[in-house]
C-alpha positions in Angstrom: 0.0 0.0 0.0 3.4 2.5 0.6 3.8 2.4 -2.9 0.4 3.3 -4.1 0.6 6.3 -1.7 3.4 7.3 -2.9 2.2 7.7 -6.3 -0.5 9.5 -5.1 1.4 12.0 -3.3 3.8 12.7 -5.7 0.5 12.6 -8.5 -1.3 15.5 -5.8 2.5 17.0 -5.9 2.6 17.4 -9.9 -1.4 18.5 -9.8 -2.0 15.9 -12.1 -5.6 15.8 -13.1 -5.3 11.6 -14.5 -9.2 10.9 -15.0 -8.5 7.4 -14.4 -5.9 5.0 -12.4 -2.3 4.9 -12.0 -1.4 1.2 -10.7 1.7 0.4 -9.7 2.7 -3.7 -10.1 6.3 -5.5 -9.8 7.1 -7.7 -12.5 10.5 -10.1 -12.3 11.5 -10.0 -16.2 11.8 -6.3 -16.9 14.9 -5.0 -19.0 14.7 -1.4 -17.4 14.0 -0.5 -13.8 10.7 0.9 -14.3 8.3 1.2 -17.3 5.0 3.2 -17.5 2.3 2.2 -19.8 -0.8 4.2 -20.9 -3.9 2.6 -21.6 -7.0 5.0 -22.3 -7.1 7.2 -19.5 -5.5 4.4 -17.1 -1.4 4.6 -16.6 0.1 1.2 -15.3 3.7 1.7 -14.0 6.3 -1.9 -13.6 8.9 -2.1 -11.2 11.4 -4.6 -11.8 10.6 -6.9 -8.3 14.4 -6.4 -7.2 13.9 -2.8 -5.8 10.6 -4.1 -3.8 12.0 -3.9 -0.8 14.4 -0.9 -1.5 12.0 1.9 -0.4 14.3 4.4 -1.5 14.8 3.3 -5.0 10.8 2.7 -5.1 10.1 6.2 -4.3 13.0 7.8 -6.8 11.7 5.3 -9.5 7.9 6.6 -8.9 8.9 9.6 -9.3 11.0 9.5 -12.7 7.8 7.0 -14.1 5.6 10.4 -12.5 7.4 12.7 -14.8 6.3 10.6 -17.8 2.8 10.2 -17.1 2.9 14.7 -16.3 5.0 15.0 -19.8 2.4 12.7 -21.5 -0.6 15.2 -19.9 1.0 18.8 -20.6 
């Protein structure tokens, strides 16, 4: 649940106005860190399973997928 916070905050940070969902899911056979993927209105972000239990590189990897998803909206 940290990590679906922490999208949120940083998403209420960036005053993104997303009509529809940002998930956040950690898949094991990823060739970068982090992906994001948009879908319609719905954003789905990877993170390679390594860093799940590195809060520190969760968070700094949010936040660079983040940037995408504001780029892709502005």
């Amino acid at each position: 649940m940290v990590v679906q916070e922490t999208v949120k905050r940083i998403s209420d940070h960036l005053r993104l106005c997303t009509p529809g969902l940002i998930t956040v899911s950690f898949v094991g056979d990823s060739e970068a860190p982090a992906s994001v993927q948009r879908e319609g209105n719905d954003f789905f972000i990877e993170v390679r399973s390594e860093f799940s239990l590195n809060l520190g590189a969760i968070q700094a990897l949010l936040a660079h997928e983040m940037m995408h998803v504001y780029l892709s909206e502005y």
